[in-house]
KEKEVEX-309524 format. One record per residue (C-alpha): residue number from 1; residue in one letter; x, y, z. Coordinates in steps of 0.001 Angstrom, whole numbers, plus 500000, padded with zeros to 6 digits. Layout:
<recs>
<rec NUM, A, <X, Y, Z>>,
...
</recs>
This chain:
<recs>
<rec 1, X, <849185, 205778, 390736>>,
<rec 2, X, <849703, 202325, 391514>>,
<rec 3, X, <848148, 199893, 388457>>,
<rec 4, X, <846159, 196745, 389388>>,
<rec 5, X, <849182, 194062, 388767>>,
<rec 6, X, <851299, 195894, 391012>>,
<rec 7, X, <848594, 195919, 394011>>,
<rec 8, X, <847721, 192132, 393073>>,
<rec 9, X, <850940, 191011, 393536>>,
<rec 10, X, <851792, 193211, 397127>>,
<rec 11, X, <848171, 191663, 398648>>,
<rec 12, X, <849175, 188289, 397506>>,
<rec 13, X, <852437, 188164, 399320>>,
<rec 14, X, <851340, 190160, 402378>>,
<rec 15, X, <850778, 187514, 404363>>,
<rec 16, X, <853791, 185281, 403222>>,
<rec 17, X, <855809, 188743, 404042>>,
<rec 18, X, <854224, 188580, 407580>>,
<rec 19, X, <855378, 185223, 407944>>,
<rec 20, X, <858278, 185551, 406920>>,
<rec 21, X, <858876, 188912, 408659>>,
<rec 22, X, <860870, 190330, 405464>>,
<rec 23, X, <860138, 191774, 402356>>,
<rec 24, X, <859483, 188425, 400056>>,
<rec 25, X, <861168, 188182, 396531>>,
<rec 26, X, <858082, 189398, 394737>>,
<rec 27, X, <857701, 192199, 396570>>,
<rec 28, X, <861941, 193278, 396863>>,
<rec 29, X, <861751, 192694, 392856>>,
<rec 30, X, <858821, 195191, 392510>>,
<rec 31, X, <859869, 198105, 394659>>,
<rec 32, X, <863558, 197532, 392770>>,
<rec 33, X, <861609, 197683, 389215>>,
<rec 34, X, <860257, 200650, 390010>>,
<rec 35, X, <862906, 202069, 391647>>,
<rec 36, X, <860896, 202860, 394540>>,
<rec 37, X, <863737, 202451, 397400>>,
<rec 38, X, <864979, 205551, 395286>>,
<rec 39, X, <861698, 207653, 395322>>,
<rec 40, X, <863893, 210674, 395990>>,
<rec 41, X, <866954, 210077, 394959>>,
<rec 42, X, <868328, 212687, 391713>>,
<rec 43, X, <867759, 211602, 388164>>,
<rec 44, X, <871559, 211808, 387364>>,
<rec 45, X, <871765, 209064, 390044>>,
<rec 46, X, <869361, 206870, 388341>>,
<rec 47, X, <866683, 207458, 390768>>,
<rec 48, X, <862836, 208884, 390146>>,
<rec 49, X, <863766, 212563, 391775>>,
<rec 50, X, <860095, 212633, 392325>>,
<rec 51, X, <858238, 215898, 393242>>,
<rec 52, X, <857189, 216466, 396884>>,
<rec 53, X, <853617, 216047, 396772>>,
<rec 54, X, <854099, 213134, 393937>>,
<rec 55, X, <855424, 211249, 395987>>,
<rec 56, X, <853565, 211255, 398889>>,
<rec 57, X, <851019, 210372, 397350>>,
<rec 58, X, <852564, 207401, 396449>>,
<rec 59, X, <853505, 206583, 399872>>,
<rec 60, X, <850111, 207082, 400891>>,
<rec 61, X, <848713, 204634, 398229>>,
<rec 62, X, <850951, 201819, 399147>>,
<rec 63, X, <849922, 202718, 402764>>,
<rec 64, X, <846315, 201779, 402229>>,
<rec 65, X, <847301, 198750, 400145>>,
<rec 66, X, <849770, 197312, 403133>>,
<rec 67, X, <851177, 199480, 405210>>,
<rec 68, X, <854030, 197182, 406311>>,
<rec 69, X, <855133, 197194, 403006>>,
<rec 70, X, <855025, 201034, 402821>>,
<rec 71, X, <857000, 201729, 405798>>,
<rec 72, X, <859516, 200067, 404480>>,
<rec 73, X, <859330, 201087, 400980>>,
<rec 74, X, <859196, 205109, 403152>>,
<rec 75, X, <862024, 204185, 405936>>,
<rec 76, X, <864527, 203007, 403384>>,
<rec 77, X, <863749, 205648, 400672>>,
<rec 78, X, <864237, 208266, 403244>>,
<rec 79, X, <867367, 206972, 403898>>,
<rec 80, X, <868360, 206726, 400184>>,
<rec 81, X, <867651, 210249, 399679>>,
<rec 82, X, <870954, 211004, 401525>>,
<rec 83, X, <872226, 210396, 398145>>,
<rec 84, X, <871882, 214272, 398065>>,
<rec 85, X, <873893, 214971, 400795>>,
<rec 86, X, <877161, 212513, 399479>>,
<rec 87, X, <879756, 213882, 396884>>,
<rec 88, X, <878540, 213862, 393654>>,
<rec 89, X, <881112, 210771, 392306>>,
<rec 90, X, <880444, 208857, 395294>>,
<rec 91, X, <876503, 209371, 395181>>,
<rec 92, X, <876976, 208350, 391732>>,
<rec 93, X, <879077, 205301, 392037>>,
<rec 94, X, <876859, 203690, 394730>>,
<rec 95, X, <873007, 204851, 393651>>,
<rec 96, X, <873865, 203776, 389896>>,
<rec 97, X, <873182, 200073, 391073>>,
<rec 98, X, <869891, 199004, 390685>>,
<rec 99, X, <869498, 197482, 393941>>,
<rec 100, X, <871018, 200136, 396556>>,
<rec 101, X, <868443, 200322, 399267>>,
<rec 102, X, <869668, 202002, 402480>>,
<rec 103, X, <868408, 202128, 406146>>,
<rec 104, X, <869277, 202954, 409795>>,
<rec 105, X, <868766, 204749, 412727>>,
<rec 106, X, <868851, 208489, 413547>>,
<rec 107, X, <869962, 208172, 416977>>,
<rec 108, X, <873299, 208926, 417874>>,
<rec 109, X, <873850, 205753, 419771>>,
<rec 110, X, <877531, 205125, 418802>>,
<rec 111, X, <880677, 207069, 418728>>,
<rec 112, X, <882711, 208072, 415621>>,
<rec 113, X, <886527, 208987, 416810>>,
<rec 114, X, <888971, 210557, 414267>>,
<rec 115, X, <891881, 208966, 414103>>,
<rec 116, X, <893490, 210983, 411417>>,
<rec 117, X, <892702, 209192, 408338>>,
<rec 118, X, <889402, 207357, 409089>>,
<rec 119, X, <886381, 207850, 411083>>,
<rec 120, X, <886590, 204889, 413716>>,
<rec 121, X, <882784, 203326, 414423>>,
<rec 122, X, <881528, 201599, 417420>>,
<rec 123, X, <878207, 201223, 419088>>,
<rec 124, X, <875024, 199742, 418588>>,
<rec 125, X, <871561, 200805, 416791>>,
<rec 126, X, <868163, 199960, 416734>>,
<rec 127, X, <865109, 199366, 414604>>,
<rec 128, X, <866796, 199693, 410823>>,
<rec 129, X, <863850, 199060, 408792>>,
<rec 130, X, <864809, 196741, 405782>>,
<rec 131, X, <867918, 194810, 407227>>,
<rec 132, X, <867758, 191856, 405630>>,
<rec 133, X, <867774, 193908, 402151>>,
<rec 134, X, <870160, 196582, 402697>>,
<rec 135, X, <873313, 197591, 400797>>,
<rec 136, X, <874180, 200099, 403426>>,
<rec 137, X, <873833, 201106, 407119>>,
<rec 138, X, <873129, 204613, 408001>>,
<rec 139, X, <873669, 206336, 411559>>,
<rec 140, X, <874449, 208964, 413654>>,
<rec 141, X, <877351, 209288, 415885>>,
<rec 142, X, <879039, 211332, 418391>>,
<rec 143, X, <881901, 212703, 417346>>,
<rec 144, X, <885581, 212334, 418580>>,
<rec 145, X, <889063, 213502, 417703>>,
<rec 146, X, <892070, 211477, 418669>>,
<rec 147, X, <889286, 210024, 421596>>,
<rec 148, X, <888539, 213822, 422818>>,
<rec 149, X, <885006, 214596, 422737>>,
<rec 150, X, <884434, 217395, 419830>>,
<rec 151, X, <882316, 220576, 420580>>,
<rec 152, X, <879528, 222062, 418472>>,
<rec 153, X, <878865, 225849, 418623>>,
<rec 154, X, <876708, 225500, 421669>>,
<rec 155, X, <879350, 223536, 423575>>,
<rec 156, X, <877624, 220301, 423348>>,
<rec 157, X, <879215, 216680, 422015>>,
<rec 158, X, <878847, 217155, 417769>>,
<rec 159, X, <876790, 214355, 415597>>,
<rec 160, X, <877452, 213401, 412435>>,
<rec 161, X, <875290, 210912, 410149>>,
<rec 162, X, <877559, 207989, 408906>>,
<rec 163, X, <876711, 205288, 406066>>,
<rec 164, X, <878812, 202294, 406368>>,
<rec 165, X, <878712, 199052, 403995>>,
<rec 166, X, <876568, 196328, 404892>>,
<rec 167, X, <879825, 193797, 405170>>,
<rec 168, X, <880894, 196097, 408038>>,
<rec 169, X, <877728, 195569, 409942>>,
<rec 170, X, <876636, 192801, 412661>>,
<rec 171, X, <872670, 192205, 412308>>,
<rec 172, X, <870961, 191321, 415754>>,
<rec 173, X, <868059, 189867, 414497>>,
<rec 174, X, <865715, 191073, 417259>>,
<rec 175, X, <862839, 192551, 415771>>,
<rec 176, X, <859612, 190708, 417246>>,
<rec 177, X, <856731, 193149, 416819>>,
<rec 178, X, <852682, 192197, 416620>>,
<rec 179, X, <852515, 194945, 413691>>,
<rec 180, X, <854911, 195820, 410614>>,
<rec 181, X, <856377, 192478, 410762>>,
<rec 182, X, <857620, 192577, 407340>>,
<rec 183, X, <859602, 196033, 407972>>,
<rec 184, X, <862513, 193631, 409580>>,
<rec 185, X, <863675, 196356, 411952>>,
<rec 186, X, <866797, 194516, 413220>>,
<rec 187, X, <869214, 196713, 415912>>,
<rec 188, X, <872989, 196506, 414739>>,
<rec 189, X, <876158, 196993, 415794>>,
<rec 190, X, <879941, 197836, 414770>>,
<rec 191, X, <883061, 197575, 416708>>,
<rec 192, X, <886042, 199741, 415884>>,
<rec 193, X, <884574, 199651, 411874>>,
<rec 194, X, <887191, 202341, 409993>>,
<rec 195, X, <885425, 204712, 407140>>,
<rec 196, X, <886300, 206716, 405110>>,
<rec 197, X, <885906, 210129, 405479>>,
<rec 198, X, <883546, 211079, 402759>>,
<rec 199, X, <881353, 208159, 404333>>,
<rec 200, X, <880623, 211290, 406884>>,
<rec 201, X, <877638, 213175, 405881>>,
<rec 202, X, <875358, 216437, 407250>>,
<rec 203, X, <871794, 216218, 406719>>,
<rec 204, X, <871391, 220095, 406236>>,
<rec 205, X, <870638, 221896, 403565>>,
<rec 206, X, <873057, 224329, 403847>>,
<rec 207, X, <875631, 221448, 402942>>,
<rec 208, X, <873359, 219815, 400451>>,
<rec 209, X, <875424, 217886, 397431>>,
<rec 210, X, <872934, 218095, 394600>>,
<rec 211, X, <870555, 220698, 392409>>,
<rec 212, X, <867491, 219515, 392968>>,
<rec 213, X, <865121, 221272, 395197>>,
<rec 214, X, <864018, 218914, 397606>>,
<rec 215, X, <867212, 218896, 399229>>,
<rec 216, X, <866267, 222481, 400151>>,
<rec 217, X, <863206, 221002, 402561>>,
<rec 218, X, <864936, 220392, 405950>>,
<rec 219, X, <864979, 216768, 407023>>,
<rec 220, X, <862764, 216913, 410149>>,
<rec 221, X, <859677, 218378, 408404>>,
<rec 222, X, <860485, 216045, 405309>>,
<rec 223, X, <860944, 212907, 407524>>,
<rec 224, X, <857332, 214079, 409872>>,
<rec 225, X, <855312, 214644, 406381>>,
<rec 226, X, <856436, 211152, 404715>>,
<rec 227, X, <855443, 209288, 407812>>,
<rec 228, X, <852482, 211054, 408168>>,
<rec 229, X, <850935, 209946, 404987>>,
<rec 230, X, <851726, 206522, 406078>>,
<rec 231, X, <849045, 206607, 409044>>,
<rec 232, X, <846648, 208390, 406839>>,
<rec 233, X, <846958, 205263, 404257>>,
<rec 234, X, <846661, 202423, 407036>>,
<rec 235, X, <843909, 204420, 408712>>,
<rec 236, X, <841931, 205375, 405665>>,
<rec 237, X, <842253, 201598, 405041>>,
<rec 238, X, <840941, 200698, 408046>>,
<rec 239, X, <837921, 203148, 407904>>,
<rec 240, X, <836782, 201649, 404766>>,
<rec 241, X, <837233, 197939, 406061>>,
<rec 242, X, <834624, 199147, 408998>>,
<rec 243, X, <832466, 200669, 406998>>,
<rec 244, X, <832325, 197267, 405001>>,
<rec 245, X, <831622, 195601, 408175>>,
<rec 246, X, <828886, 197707, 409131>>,
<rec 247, X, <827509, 197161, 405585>>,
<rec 248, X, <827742, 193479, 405800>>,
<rec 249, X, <826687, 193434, 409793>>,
<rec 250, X, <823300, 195354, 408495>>,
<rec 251, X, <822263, 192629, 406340>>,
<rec 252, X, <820951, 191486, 409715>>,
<rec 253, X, <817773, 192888, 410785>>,
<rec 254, X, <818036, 192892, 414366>>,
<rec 255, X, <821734, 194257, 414519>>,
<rec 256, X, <820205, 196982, 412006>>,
<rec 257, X, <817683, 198018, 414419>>,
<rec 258, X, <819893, 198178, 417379>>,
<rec 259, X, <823048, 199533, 416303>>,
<rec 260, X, <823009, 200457, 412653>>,
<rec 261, X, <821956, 204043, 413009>>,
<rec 262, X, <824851, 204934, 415962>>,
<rec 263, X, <827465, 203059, 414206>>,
<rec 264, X, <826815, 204314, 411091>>,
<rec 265, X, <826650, 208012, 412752>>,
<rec 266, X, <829688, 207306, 414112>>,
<rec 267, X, <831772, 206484, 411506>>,
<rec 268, X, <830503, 209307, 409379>>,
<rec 269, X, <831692, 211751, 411681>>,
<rec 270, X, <834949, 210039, 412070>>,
<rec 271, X, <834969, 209835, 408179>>,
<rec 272, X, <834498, 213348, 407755>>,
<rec 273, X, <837356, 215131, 409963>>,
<rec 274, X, <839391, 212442, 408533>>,
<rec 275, X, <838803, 213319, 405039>>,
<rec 276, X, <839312, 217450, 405903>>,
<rec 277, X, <842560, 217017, 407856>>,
<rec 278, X, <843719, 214016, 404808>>,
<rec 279, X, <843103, 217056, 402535>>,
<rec 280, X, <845051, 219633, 404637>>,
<rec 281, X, <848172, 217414, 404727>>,
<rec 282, X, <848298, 217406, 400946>>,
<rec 283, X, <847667, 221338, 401055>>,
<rec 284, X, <850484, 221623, 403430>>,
<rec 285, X, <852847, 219874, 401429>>,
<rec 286, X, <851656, 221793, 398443>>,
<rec 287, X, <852284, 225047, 399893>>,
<rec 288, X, <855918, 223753, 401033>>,
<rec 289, X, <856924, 222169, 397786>>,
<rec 290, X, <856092, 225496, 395506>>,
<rec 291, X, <857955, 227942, 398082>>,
<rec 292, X, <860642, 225318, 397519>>,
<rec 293, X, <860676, 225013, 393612>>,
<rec 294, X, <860674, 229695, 393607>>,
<rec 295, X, <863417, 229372, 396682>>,
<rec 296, X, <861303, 231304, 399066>>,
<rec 297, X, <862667, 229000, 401767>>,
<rec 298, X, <861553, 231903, 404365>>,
<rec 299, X, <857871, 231248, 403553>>,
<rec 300, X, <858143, 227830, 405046>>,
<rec 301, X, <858873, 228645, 408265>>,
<rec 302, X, <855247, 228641, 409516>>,
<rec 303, X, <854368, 225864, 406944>>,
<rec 304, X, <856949, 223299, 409054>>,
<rec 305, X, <856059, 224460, 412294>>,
<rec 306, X, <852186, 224142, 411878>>,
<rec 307, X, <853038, 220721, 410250>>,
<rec 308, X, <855030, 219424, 413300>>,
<rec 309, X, <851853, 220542, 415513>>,
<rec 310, X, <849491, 219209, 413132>>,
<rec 311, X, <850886, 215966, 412421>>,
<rec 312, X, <850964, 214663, 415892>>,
<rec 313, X, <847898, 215885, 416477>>,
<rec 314, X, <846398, 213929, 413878>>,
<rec 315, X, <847958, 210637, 414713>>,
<rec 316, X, <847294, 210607, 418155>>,
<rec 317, X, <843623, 211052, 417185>>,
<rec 318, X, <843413, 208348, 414666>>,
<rec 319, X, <845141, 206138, 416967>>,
<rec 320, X, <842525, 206648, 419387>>,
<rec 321, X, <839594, 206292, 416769>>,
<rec 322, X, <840871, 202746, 416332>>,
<rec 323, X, <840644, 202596, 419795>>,
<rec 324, X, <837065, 203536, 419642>>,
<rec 325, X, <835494, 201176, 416396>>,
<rec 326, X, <837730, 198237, 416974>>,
<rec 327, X, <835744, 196603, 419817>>,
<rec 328, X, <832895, 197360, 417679>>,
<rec 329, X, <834242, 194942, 414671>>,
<rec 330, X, <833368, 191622, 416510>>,
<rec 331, X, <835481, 188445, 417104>>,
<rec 332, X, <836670, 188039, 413196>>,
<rec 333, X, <838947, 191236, 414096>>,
<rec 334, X, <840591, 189378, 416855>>,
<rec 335, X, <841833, 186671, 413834>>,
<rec 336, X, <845458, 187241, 413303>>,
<rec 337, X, <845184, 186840, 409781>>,
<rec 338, X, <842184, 189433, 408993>>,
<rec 339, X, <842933, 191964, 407344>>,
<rec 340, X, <841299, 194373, 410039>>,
<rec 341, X, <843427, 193105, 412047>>,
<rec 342, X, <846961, 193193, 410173>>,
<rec 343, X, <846040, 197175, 409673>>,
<rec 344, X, <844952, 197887, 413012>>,
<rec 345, X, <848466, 195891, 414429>>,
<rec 346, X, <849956, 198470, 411728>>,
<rec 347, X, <849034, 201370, 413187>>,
<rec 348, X, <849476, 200455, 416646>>,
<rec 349, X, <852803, 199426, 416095>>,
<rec 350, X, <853906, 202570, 413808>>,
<rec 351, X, <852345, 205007, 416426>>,
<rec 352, X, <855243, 203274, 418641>>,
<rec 353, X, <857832, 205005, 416240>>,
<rec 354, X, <859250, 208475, 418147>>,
<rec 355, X, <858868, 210796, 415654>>,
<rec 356, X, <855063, 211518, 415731>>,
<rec 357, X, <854234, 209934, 418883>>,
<rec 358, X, <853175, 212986, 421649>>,
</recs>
């Protein structure tokens, strides 16, 4: 899916990306040229509209290659895909240019008050993958009218996702983390920022804006199986990189005859369940996506539950099979620069993320 020149050119500005902790030119110009920030955004929008299962399996790819860059590439495609969820003139008006990329947070860690003829925003939000590159801030606020707290059905405060223009945004530039440097994950803030009301949005389906199906998958299940497929990338990355190892470490005749056979052992095993539940990912999203495309929305029901078991399941145990082979990859691993050791600060650091962690 991805073509040599395209994974030359993100492993040859990984590390100036780490540095830099941002998204480099070469690598902003290549998800824009390929209109990856817009992954899932509708063709009528100008974006790819691509399947379910499609593109995952991109994500996944650009996971293995560098998984900084594909959290970032997944974070702020995610949050592009709202496009589907905006009136169909606005959607159009904003995702036309060829450089929208969008990002936030999905906590409602602000307030939005009504003040009968804007939505009034203030608070403050963290980790917004992408901030450096965005074109607009997304969030979720609690809701107020005339500075009274509004009910939902269930008597509790409501939430509403907001998108707001970057210009209206303050950037703390705070993000400091050993892994995913290049993701940028600033917090930011807004005081008393006015919107407009269609700048309100509902990430249901019920109140989705557009045709295409995969506005039909609900967004919790949708956001658990494209972050999923980013820890299968990184760690399917990292498997091969210690089997190389253990290749290369073999050479040696007496670390071949005293730890060759267990290692080797080991890592099959690993290797194997891996490769089973790698496969059974793709087979649930299968099975989701072609319920979706005959509306049999019902069908799904067990699908998305089994997914949110399954899905934390599997990232808790590859995060502790790192655990496990990294003290067996010698001092090189411990280099800040190795690549061993960029994936396994990946992982570590995107097993922080809520979502999929317990």
């Amino acid at each position: 899916m991805l073509n040599p020149e395209q994974i030359l050119i993100i492993k040859e500005w990984q590390a100036e990306a780490i540095k830099a902790k941002s998204l480099v030119p070469a690598t902003l110009n290549l998800a824009y040229e390929n209109r990856w920030f817009n992954l899932w955004v509708p063709k009528v929008y100008g974006g790819l509209e691509a399947g379910l299962v499609d593109g995952l399996k991109l994500l996944e790819e650009l996971a293995y290659v560098d998984g900084g860059y594909a959290w970032t590439i997944t974070l702020c495609s995610g949050a592009n895909m709202f496009a589907g969820f905006l009136e169909p003139v606005l959607a159009k008006d904003i995702f036309s240019k060829p450089k929208v990329c969008w990002g936030g947070s999905g906590r409602a860690a602000g307030t939005a008050n009504w003040d009968g003829e804007h939505y009034v925003l203030t608070g403050e939000w963290q980790y917004a993958t992408g901030s450096p590159h965005l074109t607009h801030f997304t969030l979720n606020a609690k809701l107020l009218d005339h500075g009274v707290p509004v009910l939902n059905e269930d008597g509790e405060q409501a939430v509403s996702s907001f998108f707001v223009p970057r210009d209206q945004v303050l950037i703390h530039y705070d993000w400091t983390s050993f892994g995913l440097e290049c993701t940028a994950s600033h917090s930011f803030s807004m005081q008393n920022i006015k919107v407009a009301k269609d700048h309100a949005f509902l990430l249901d389906p019920a109140a989705k804006k557009s045709d295409s199906p995969l506005f039909d998958i609900p967004f919790m299940p949708f956001a658990e199986i494209t972050l999923l497929v980013n820890y299968v990338g990184m760690f399917r990355r990292f498997l091969d990189l210690v089997e190389k190892y253990f290749f290369e470490k073999s050479k040696d005749p007496n670390w071949a005859s005293q730890y060759s056979k267990d290692r080797f052992r080991m890592l099959d095993a690993i290797q194997t369940d891996f490769l089973a539940r790698r496969e059974h990912v793709f087979e649930l999203a299968n099975t989701i996506w072609s319920n979706i495309l005959v509306s049999d929305f019902d069908s799904n029901n067990d699908p998305y539950q089994e997914l949110a078991n399954f899905s934390r399941e599997f990232v808790k145990d590859m995060r502790l099979q790192v655990v496990d082979l990294f003290p067996l990859l010698g001092i090189g691993a411990s280099q800040a620069e190795h690549e061993i050791n960029i994936v396994f600060r990946n992982i570590f650091t995107a097993s922080q993320h809520s979502l999929l962690n317990g």
